[in-house]
N, C-alpha and C positions, 0 to 999 in steps of 0.2 A: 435372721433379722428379728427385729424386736419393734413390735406395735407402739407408736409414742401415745398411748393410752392417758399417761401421766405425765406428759410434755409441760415443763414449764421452766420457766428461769428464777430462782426462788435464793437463789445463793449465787457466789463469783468463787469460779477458782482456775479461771485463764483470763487473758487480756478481753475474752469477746463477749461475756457474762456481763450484764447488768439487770440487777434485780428492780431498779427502777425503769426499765424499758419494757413497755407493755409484751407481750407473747398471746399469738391468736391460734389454740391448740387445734381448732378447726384446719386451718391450713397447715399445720404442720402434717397431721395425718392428711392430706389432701395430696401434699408433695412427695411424703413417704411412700406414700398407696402409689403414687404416680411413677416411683423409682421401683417400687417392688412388681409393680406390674409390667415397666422395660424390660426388668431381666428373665423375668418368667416366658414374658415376647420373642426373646433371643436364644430363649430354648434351654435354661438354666434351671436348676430347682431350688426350690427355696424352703429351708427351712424352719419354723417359727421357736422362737422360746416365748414364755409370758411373760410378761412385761408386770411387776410387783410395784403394790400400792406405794406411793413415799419413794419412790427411785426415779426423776423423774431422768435420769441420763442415762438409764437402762437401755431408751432406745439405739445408743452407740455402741452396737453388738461388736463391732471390731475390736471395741477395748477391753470384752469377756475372757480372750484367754487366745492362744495361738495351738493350731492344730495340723498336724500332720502325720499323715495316714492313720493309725490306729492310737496313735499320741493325745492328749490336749494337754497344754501347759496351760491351769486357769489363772489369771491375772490377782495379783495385791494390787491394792489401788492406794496409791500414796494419800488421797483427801479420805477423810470421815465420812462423807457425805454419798462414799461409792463403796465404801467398803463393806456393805452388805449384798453385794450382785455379785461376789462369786459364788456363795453357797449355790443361787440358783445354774447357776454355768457349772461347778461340780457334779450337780443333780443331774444337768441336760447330757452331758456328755457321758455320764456313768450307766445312763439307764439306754443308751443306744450304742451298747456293744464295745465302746472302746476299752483297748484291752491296759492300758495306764490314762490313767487320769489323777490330777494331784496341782494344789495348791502352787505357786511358786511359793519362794522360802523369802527373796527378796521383793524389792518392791517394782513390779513389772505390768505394764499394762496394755499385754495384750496385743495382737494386730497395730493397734495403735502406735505403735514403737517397734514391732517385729514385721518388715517384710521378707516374701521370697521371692527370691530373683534366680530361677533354675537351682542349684544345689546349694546356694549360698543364704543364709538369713540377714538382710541388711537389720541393724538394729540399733535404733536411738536411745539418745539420754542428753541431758542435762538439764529438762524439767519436771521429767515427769520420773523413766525407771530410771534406775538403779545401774551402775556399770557392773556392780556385782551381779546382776541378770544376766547380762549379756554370756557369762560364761555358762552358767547357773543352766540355759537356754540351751546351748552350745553341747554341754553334757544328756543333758534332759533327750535332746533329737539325734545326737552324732551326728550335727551338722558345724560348718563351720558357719561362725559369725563374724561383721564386718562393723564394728564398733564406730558411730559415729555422734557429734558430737551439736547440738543444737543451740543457736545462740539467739533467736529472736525470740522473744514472748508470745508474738503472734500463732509463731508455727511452734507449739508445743508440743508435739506430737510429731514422729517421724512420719506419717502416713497425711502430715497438713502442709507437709515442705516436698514429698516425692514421689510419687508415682510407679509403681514396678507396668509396666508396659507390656512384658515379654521377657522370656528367661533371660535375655542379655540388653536388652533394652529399658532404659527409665525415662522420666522427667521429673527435673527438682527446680526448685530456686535455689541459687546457691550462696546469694548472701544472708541464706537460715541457718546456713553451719559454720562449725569454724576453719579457720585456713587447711586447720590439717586434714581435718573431714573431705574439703574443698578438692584436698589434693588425692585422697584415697579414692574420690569418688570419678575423677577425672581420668585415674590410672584403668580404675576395674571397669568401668562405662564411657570410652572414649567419645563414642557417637552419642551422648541421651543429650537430647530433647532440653535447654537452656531456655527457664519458664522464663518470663517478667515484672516483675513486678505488680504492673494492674494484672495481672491472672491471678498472679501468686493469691494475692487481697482480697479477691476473690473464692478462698478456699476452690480454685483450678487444678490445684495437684491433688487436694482429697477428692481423687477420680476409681474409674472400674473400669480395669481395662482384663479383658479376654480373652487378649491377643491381638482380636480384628476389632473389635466395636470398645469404646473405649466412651463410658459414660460419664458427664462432667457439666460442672455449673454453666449453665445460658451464659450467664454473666462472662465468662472467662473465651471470649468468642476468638480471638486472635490466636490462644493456643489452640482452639481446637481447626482453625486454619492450619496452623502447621503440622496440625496432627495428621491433617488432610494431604497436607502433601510427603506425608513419612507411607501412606497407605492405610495409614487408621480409617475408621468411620466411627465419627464422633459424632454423639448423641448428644446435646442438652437438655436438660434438667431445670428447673425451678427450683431452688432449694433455700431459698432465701431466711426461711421462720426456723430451721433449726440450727443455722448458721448463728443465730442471738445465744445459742450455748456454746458456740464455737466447735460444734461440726459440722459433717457434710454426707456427702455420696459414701465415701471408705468407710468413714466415722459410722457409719449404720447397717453396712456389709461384711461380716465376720466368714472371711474362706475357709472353706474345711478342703486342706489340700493335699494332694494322693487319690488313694483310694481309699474311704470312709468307711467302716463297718460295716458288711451289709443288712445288719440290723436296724441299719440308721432310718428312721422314718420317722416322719410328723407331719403337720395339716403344712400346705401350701398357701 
């Protein structure tokens, strides 16, 4: 995770950005402090990167780069305005042990667009990476990936339309993607979790889920009803003020998944 030290809204490059809409950085680190200390509660560890002056969307660690076991694929960022946060995410992961680390070559961003659902990488596009990622990705892990296709402005990001739940379990909205998407995701996840719309709006699917405790905006209270009767234990969250740059819960939790170097260490 990443301190929003530099939180603000100073530029637009999704539908939730307005640089005329006030931002109180007070509350943001307020809410952040209040999410980084659930997970720590639930017996998690967390590790810090520093958050750099002039970045202020650095705090959306999940868009730094995708990591697995001994791997990081660090993130290109399609806007100007982010494309100086991977140097620090090459720095973070090269100086705790991992044994490849390296730039992507396309344009890919990170968690944000790459999840993992058990052996498979679910992986978005159509506004942010690149389809040439996705294989790019695919090569990089010798994992397979599951190409899918995103059609609303709102959910720009794979990780603001879906949820990974559990190695075979998700929750999406599904009119954030397209028919075919619609259909891929129907076949491979028979049972997941059909968010609604007022959740969706809510950034509801940019959640953190465990397995058992699955953390997700206050606001989004219907899904996490049902999340209650799937056997989840849903947590809400206040996340309101960094939702004004159009993230969330996911947006600011970057998973290192496997097993991590065991030279991995930094402050809590």
């Amino acid at each position: 995770m990443c301190r929003p030290d530099n939180f603000e809204v100073r530029y637009s490059i999704n539908a939730w950005m307005d640089p005329g809409r006030p931002t109180f950085p007070e509350i943001g680190l307020s809410q952040w402090k209040w999410l980084h200390d659930v997970i720590v509660d639930l017996g998690h560890r967390v590790d810090l990167i520093d958050p750099l002056p002039g970045l202020p969307d650095m705090v959306f660690a999940a868009n730094g780069a995708l990591a697995l076991g001994e791997r990081a694929l660090v993130a290109r960022f399609r806007h100007p305005q982010r494309a100086e946060e991977p140097a620090a995410y090459l720095e973070w992961f090269g100086s705790r042990g991992y044994r490849e680390v390296r730039q992507a070559a396309h344009v890919n961003e990170g968690e944000g667009d790459f999840l993992v659902a058990g052996g498979t990488v679910l992986a978005g596009t159509g506004f942010r990476t690149e389809p040439a990622a996705h294989a790019e990705t695919a090569r990089f892990f010798g994992r397979p990936v599951l190409g899918l296709t995103l059609v609303d402005p709102r959910f720009y990001h794979l990780d603001t339309a879906l949820t990974v739940l559990g190695d075979d379990e998700i929750m999406y909205y599904p009119p954030a993607f397209c028919p075919a998407s619609r259909e891929l995701l129907a076949a491979r996840f028979p049972g997941a979790l059909a968010a609604e719309e007022a959740d969706a709006a809510v950034f509801g699917l940019n959640a953190l889920s465990d397995g058992r405790h699955v953390i997700l905006p206050r606001a989004a209270g219907r899904l996490a009803g049902r999340l209650a009767e799937r056997g989840y234990e849903p947590i809400g969250v206040e996340f309101t003020e960094l939702l004004k740059a159009g993230g969330g819960i996911k947006c600011c939790t970057l998973e290192l998944h496997g097993t991590p170097p065991r030279s991995l260490s930094g402050p809590r």
